[in-house]
MARKEVEX-5624 format. One record per residue: z, x, y of N, C-alpha, C in turn. Coordinates in steps of 0.2 Angstrom, whole numbers, plus 5000, padded with zeros to 4 digits. Each point is the difference from the previous one (the first is absolute). Layout:
BEGIN
R    nw    nu    nv   caw   cau   cav    cw    cu    cv
R     Z     X     Y     Z     X     Y     Z     X     Y
...
REM end
This chain:
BEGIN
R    nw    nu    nv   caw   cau   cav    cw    cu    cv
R  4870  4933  4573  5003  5005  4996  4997  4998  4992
R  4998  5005  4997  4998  5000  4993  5005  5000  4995
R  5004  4995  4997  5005  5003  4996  4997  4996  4993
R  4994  5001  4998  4999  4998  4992  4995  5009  4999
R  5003  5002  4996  4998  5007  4999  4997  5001  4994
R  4993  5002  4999  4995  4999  4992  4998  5008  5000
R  5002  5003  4996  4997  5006  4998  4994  5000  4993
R  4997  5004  5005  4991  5000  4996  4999  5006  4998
R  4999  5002  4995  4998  5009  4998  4992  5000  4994
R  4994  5002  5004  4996  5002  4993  5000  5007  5001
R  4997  5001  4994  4996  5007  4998  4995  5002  4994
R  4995  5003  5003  4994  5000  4998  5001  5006  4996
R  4998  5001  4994  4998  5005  4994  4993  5001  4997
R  4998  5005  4999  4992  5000  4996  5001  5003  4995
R  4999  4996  4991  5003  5001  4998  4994  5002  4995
R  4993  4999  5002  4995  5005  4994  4995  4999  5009
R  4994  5003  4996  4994  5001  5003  4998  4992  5006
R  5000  4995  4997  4998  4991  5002  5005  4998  5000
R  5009  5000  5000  5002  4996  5000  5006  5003  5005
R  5003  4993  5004  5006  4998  5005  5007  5000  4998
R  5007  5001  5000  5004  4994  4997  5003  4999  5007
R  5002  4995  5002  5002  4999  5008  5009  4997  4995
R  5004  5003  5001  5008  4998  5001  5003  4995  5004
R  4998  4993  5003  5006  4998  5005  5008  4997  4999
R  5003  5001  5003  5006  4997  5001  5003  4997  5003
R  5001  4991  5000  5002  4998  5006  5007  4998  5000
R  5006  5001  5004  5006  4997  4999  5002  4999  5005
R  5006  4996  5001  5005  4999  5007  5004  4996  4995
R  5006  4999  5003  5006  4995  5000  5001  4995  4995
R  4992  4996  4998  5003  4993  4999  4993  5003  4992
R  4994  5003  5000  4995  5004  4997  5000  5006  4997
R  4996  5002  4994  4998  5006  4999  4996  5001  4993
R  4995  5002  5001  4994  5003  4996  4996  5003  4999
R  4998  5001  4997  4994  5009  4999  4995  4997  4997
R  4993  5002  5002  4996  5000  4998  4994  5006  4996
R  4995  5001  4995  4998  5006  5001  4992  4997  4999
R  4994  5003  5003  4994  4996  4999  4996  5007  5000
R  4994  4999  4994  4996  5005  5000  4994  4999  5002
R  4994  5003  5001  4996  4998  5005  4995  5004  4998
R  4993  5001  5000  4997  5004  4999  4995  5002  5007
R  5001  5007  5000  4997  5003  5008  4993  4997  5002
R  4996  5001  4993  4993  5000  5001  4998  4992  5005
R  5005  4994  4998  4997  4993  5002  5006  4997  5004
R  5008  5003  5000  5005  4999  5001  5001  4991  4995
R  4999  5000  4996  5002  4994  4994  5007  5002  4998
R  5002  4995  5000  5007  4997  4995  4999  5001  4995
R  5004  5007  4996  4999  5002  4992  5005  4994  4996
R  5007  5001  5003  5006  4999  4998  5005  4998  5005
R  5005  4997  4997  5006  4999  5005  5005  4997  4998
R  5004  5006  5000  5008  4997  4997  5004  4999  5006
R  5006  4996  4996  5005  4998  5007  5006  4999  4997
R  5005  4998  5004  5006  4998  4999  5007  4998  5004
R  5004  4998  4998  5003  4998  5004  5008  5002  5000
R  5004  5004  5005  5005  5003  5001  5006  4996  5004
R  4997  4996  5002  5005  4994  5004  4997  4993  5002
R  5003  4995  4998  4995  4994  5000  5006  4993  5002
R  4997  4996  5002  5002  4995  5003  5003  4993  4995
R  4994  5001  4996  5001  4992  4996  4998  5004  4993
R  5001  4994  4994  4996  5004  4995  4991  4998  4999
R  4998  5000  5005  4991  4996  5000  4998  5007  5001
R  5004  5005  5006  4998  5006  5001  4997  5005  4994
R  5004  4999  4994  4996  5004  4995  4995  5000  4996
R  4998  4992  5000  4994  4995  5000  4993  5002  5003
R  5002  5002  5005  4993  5002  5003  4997  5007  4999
R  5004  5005  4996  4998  5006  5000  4993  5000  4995
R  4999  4994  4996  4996  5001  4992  4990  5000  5007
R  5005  4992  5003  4993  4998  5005  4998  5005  5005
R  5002  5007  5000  4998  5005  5004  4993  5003  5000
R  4999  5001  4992  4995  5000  4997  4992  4996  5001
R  5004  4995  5004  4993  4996  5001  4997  5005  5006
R  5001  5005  5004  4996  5006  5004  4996  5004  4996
R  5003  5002  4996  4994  5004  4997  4993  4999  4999
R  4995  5007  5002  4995  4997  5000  4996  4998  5008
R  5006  4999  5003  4996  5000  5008  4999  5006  5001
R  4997  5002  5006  4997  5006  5006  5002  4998  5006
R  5004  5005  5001  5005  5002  5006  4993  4998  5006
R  4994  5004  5001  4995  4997  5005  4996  4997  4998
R  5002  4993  4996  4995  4994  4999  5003  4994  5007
R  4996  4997  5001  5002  4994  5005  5006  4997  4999
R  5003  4998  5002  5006  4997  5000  5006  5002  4997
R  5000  5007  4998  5005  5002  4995  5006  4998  5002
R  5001  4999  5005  5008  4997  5003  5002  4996  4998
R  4995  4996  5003  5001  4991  4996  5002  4999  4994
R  4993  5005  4997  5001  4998  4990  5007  5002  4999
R  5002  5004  5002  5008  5005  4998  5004  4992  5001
R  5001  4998  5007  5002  4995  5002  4999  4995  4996
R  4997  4998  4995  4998  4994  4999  5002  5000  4993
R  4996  5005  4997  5003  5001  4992  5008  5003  5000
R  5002  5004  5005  5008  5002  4996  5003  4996  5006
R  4999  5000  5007  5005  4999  5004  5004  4991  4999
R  4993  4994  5000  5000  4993  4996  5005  5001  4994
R  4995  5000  4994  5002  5002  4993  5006  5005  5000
R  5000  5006  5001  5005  5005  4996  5009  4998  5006
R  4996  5005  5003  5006  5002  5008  4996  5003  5006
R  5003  5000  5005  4997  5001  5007  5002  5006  5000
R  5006  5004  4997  5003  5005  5001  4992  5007  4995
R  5001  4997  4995  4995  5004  4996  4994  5000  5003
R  4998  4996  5003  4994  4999  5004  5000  5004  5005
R  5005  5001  5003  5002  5003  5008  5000  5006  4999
R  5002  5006  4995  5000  5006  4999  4992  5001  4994
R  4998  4996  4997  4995  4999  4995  4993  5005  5008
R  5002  4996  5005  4995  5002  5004  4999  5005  5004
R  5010  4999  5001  5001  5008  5005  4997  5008  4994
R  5000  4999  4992  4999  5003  4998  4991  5003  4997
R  4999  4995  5001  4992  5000  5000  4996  5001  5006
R  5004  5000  5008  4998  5004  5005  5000  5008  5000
R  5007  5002  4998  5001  5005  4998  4996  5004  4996
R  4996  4999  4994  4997  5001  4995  4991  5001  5006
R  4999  4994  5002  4994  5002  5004  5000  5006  5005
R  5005  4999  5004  5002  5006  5005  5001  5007  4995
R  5003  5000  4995  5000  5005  4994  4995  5003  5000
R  4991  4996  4997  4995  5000  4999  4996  5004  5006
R  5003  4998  5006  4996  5003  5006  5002  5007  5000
R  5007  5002  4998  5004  5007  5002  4992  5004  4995
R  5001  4997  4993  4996  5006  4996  4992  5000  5002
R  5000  4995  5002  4990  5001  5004  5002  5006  5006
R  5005  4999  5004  5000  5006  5004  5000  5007  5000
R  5007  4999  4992  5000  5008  4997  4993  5002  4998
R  4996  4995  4997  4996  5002  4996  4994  5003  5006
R  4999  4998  5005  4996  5001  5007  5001  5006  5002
R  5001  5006  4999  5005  5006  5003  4995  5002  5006
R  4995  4999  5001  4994  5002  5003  5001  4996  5008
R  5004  4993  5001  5003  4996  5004  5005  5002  5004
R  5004  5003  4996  5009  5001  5002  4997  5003  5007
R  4997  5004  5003  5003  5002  5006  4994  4996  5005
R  4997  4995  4998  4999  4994  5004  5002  4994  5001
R  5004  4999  4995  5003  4992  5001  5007  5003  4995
R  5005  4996  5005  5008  5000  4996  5001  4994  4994
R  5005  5002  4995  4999  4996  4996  5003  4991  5000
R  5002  5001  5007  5002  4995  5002  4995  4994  5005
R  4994  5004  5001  4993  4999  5003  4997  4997  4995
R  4999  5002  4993  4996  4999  4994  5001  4995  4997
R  5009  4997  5002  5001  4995  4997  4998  4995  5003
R  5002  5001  5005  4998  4992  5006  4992  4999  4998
R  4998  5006  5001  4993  4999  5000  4997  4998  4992
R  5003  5000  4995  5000  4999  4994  5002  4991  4998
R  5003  4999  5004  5003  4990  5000  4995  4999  5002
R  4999  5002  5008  4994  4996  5003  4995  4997  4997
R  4998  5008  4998  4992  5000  4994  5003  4994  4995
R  5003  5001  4996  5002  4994  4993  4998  4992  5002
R  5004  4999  5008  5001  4994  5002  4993  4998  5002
R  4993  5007  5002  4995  4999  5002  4994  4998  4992
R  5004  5002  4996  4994  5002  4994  5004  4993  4996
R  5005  4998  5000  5003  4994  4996  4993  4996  4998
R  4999  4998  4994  4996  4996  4997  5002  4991  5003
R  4994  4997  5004  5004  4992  5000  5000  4999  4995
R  5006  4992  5000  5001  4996  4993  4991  4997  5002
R  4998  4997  4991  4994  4997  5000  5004  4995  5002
R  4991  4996  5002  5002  4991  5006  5002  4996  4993
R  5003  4996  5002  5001  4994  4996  4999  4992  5002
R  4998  4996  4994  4997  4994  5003  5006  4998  5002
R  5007  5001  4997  5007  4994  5001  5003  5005  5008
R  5004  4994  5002  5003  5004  5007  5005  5004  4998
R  5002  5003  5003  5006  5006  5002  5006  4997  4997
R  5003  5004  4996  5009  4998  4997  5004  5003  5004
R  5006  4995  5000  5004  5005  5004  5005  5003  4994
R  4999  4998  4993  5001  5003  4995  5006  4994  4998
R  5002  4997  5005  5006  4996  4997  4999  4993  5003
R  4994  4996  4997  4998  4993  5003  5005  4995  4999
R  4997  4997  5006  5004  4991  4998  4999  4994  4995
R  5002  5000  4997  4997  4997  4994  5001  4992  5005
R  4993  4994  4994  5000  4993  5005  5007  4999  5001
R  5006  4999  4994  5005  4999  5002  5003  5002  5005
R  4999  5005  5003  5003  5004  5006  4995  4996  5006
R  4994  4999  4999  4995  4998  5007  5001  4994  5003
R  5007  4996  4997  5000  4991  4999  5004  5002  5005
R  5004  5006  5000  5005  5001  5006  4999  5005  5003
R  4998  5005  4999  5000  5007  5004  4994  4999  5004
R  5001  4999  5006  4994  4999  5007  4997  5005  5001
R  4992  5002  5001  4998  5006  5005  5000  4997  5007
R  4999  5006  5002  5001  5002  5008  4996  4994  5004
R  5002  4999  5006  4994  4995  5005  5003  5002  5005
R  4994  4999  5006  4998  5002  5006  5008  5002  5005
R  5005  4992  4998  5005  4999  5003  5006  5004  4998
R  4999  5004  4996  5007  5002  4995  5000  5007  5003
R  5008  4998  4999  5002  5011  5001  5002  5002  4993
R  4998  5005  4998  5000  5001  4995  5005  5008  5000
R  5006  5001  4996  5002  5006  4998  5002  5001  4996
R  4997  5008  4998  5001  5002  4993  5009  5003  5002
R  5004  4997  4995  5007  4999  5000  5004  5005  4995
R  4997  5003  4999  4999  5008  4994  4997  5003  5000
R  5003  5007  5003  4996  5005  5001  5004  5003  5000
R  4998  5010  4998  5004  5005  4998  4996  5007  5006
R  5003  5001  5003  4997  5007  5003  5004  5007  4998
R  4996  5005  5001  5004  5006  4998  4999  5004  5009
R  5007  5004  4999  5003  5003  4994  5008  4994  5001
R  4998  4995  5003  5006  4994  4999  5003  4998  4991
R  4995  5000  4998  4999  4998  4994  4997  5006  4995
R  5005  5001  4997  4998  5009  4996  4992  4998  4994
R  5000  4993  4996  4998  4997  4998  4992  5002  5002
R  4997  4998  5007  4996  4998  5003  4997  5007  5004
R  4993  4999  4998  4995  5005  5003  4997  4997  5005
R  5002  4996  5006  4997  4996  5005  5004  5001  5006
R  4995  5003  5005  5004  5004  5006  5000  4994  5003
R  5005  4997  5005  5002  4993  5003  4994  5000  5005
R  4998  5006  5004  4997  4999  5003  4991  4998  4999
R  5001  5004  4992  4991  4996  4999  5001  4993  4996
R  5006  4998  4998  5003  4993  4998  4997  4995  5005
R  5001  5000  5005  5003  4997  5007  4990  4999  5000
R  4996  5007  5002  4992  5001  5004  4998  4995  4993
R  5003  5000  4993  4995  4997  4995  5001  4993  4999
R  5008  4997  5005  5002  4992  4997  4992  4998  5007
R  5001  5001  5006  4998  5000  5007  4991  4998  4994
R  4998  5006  5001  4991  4999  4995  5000  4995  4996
R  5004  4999  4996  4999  4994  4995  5001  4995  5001
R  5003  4997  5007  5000  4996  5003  5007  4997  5000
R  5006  5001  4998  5005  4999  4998  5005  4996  5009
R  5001  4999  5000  5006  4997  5006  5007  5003  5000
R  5000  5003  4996  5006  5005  5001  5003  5004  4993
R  5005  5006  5000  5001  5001  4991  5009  5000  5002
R  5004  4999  4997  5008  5003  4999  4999  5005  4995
R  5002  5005  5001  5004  5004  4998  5007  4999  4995
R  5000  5000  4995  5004  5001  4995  5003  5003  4994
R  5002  5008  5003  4999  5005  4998  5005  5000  4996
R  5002  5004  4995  5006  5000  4994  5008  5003  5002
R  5005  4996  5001  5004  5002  5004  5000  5005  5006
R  4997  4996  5005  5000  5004  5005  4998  4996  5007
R  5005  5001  5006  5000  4994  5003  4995  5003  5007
R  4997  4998  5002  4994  5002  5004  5005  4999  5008
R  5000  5003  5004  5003  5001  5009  4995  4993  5001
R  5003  4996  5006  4998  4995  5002  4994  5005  5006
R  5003  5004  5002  4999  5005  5005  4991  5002  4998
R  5001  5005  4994  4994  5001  4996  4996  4997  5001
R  5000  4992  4995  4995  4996  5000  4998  4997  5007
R  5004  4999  5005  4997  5000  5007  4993  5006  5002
R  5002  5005  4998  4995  5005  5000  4994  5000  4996
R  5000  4997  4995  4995  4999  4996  4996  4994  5002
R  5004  4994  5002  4995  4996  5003  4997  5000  5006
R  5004  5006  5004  4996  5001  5007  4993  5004  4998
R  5003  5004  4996  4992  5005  4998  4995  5001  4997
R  5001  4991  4996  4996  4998  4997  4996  4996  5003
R  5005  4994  5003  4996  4997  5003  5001  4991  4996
R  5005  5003  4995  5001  4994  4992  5006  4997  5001
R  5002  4995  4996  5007  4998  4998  5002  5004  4994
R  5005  5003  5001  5004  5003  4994  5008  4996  5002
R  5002  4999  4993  5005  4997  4998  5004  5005  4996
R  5006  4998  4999  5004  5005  4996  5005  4995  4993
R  4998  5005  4995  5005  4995  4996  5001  5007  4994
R  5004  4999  4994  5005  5004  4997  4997  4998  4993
R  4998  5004  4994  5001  4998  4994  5006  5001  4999
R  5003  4998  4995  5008  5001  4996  4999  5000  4992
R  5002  5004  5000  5002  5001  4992  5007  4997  4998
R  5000  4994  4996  5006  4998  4998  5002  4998  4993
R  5003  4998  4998  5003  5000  4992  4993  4997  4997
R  4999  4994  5005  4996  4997  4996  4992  5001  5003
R  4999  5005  5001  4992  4999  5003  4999  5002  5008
R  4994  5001  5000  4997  5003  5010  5001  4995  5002
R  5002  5000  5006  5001  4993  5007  4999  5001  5004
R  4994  4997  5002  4998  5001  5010  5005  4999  5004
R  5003  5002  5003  5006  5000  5005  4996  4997  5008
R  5002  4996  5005  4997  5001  5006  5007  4995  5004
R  4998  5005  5007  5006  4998  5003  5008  5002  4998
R  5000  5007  4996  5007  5004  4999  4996  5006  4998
R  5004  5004  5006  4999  5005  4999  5006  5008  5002
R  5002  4997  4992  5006  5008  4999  4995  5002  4994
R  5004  5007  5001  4997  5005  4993  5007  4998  4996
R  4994  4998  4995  5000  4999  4991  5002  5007  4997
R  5002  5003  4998  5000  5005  4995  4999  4997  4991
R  4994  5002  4998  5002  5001  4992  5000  4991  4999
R  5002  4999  4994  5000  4993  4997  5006  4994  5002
R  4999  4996  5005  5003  4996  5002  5001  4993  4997
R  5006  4997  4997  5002  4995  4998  4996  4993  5003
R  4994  4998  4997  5000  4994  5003  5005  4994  5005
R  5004  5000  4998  5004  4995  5001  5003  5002  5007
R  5000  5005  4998  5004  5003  5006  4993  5002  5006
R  4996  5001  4999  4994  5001  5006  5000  4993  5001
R  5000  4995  4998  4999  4992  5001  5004  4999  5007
R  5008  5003  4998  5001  5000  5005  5002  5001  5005
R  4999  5007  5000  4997  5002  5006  4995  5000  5003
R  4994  4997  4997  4994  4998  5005  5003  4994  5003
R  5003  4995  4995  5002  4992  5005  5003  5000  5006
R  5005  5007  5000  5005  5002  5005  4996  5000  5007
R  4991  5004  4999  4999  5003  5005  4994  4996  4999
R  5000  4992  4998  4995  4997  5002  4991  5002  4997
R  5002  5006  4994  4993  5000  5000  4997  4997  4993
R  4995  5002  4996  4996  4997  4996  4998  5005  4994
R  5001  4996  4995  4998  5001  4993  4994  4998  4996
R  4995  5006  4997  4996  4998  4995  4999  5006  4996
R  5002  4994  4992  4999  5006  4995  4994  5003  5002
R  4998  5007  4997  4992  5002  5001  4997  5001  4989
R  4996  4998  5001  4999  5000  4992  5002  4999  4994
R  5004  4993  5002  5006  4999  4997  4997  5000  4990
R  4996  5001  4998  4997  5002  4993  4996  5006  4997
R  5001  5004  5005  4994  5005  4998  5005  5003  4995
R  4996  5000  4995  5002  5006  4994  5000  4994  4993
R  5004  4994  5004  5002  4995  4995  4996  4996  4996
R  4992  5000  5002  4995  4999  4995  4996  5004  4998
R  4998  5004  5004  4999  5007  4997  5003  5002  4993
R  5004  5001  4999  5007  5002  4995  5000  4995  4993
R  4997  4992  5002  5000  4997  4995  5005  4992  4999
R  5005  5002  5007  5006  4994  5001  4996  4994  4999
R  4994  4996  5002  4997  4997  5000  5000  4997  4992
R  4999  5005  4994  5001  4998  4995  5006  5000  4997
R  5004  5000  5003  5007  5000  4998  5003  4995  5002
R  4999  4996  5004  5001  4994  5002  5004  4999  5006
R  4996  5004  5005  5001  5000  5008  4993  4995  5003
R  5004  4993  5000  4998  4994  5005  5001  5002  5008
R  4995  4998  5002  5004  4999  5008  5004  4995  5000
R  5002  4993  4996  5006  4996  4998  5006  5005  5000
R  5002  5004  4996  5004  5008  4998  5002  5003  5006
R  4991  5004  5003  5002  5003  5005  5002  4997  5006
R  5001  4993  5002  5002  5000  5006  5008  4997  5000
R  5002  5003  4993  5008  4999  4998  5002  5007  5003
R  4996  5006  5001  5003  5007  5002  5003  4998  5008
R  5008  5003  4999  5003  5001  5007  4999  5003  5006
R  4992  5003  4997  4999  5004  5005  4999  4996  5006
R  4994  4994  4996  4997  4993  5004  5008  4996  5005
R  5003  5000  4999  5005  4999  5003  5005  5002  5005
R  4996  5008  5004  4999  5005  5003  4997  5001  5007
R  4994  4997  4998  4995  5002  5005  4997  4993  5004
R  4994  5001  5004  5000  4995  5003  4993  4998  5001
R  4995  5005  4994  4994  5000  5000  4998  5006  4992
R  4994  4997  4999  4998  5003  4996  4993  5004  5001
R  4997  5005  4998  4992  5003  5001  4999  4999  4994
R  4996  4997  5000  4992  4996  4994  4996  5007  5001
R  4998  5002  5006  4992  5003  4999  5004  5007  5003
R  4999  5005  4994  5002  5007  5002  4993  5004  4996
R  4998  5006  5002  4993  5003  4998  5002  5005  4996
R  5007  5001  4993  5003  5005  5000  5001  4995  4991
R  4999  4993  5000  5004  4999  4993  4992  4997  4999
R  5000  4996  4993  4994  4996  4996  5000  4994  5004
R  4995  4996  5000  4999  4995  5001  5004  4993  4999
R  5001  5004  4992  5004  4994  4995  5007  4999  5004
R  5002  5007  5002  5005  5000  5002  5002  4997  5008
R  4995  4999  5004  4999  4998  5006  5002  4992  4998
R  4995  5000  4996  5000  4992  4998  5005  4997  5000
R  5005  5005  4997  5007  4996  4996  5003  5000  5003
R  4999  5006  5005  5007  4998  5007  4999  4994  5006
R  4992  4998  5000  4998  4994  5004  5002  4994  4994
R  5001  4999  4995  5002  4995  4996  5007  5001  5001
R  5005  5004  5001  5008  5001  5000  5000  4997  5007
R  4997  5001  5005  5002  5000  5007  4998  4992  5000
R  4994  4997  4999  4999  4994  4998  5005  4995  4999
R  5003  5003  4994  5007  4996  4999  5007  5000  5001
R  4998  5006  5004  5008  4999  5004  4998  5000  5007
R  4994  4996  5001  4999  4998  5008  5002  5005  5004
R  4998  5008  5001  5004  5004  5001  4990  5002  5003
R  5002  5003  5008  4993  5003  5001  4997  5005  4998
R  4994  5001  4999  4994  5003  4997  5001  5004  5007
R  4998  5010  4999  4998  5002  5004  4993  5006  4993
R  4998  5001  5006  4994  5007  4998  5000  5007  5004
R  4999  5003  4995  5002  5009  5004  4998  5005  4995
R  4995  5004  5004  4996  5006  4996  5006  5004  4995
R  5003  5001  5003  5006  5005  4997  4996  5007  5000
R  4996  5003  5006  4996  5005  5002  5004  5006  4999
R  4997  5005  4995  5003  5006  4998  4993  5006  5003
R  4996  4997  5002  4993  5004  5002  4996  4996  5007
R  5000  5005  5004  4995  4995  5005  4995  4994  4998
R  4996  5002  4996  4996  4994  4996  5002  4996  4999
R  5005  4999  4999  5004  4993  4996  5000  4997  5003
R  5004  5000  5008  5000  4996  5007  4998  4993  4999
R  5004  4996  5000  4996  4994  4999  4997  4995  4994
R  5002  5004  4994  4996  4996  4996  5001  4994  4999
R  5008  5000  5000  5005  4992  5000  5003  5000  5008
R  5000  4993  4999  5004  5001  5010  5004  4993  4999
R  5003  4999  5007  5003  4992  4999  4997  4995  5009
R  4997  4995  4998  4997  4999  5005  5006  4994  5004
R  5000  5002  5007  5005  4996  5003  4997  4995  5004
R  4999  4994  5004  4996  4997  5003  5001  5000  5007
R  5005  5005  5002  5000  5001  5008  5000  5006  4999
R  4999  5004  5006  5004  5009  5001  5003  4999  5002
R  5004  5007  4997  5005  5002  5000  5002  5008  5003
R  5006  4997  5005  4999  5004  5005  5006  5007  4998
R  5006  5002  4998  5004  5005  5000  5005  4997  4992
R  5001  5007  4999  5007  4999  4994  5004  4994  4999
R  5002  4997  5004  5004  4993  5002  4996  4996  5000
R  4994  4999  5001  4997  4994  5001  4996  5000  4992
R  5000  5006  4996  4998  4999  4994  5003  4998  4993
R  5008  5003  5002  5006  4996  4996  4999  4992  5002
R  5001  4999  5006  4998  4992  5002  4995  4996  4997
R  4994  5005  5001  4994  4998  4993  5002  4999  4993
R  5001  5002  4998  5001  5002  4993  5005  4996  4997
R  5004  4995  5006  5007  4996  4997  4997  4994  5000
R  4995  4999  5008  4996  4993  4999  4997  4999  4996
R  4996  5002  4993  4997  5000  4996  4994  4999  5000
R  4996  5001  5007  4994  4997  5000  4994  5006  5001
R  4998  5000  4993  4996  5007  4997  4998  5000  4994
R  4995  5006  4997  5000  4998  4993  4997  5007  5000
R  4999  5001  4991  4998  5006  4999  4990  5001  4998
R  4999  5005  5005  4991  5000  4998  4999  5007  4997
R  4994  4999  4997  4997  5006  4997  4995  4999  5006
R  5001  5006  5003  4997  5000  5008  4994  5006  5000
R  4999  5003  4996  4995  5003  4998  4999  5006  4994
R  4993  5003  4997  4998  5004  4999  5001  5006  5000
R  5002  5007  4992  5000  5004  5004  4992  5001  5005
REM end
């Protein structure tokens, strides 16, 4: 059962001869904001884009609105427009502006297609307008210009700095490797990754298994049985939480959350039911924003009660900066508290970018709370997009 509920509304205007204004809206319970983004039809480019904030969590929320800005200027059908969305606002600004930034610039491309078909009248009683479109993405994704080659390797946008390499291991022959953060829709209102192309793209990439870690929302032990018979994969199940102080992998408890949960109190009720604790990102925003110049030590930060909470920390997530990755493997560092890695996948692409490498496999739910208590694992930047 679904009980985290996200409501998403765009709409598209044409507001002169060349230009788009796409409307979105995203809100639910704990959320809520609007964005407006202009476009010009001729190239689909980012003219403009205003946003704001109608309901927010923390005050860092209204910080990220200025860095939304950093979009403008792309093209909705240039290579990688996701990512870049991802990279520039979802990192930097918010994931939230990032997540309708895109639904809204789909919108505005499928917009683009309607008026190519009005404009075709000659057509109509050959192909449906519903025909022209599909037939219209196809074409885009056939005609997409590659990126030019480059002499340096592939980023995953969010590197390990040497600091991180002294500890954070890549992959070897022997290791099972699981990305331990993932979002699938429509589990996750957030996420445009249907579980099932989730699951065919961890398998390609060579992954050893993914958990599912959708936003309040506890996945049927039943389901996921179904998922690994007709995959053919190891699928795990674990819970993001929203709590006073920040997102936390949940694994090995599984009640529905509603809404924002009192740390303290989720503490313990995971202890009750034996499961397992990791903040997820436990910095994003926080250097971003500038804390780092205000004199947020990782001496400092490992004074937050949140650390006093959980039973692990995620160093490698593909969603915050580097810097920031760094500082949470320096926080986990000193409070001897385990290091994991986790794509925090909002796109099937993502699948994998960060993972946590374990040294045996690991076989069901039980056996992965088991894992995850023994401590013996670490976090890898497991691949390239």
């Amino acid at each position: 059962m679904i009980t985290f509920i996200r409501n998403k509304t765009v709409g598209i205007e044409r507001v002169d001869p060349d230009t788009l204004l796409a409307h979105g809206i995203l809100g639910d319970y704990i959320y809520g904001l609007e964005i407006r983004v202009r476009l010009s039809i001729s190239d689909l480019e980012i003219v403009s884009i205003e946003g704001k904030w109608h309901r927010a969590t923390t005050p860092e929320c209204s910080r990220a609105v200025p860095l939304i800005q950093g979009a403008v200027g792309l093209r909705v059908e240039e290579e990688g427009f996701v990512q870049k969305v991802n990279k520039i606002i979802g990192r930097k600004a918010c994931r939230h502006f990032a997540n309708i930034l895109v639904e809204c610039c789909e919108a505005a491309k499928q917009a683009v297609l309607v008026l190519e078909w009005q404009d075709k009248r000659d057509i109509h009683d050959r192909i449906s307008l519903e025909e022209f479109i599909k037939r219209g993405i196809e074409e885009t994704q056939v005609r997409r210009p590659k990126a030019a080659p480059s002499e340096k390797p592939p980023s995953s946008g969010t590197e390990v700095s040497d600091t991180a390499r002294s500890t954070v291991r890549g992959p070897g022959s022997d290791d099972f490797i699981i990305d331990l953060h993932v979002h699938s829709s429509p589990a996750s209102p957030c996420s445009s990754a249907p579980v099932d192309e989730l699951i065919e793209e961890a398998k390609r990439v060579g992954l050893n298994g993914i958990c599912l870690t959708d936003h309040n929302h506890v996945w049927d032990a039943a389901d996921i049985g179904r998922l690994r018979q007709k995959h053919g994969f190891p699928v795990f199940r674990g819970n993001e939480v929203l709590t006073d102080q920040g997102d936390v992998l949940v694994f090995g408890f599984h009640r529905n959350i509603r809404g924002v949960v009192k740390l303290e109190e989720l503490r313990k009720q995971v202890l009750q039911e034996g499961g397992f604790m990791i903040v997820a990102h436990p910095f994003r925003g926080f250097l971003t924003f500038g804390f780092g110049q205000v004199g947020l030590t990782p001496e400092k930060a490992m004074e937050r009660a949140l650390f006093k909470s959980v039973d692990a920390v995620e160093v490698l997530n593909s969603k915050v900066t580097e810097k920031e990755n760094a500082f949470a493997l320096e926080v986990a560092r000193g409070l001897v508290l385990p290091a994991t890695g986790g794509s925090d996948a909002h796109e099937v692409s993502e699948v994998g970018l960060f993972a946590t490498r374990f040294s045996s496999p690991v076989g069901d739910d039980d056996a992965l709370v088991e894992a995850l208590k023994k401590g013996d694992y670490s976090a890898v930047a497991f691949r390239t997009p």
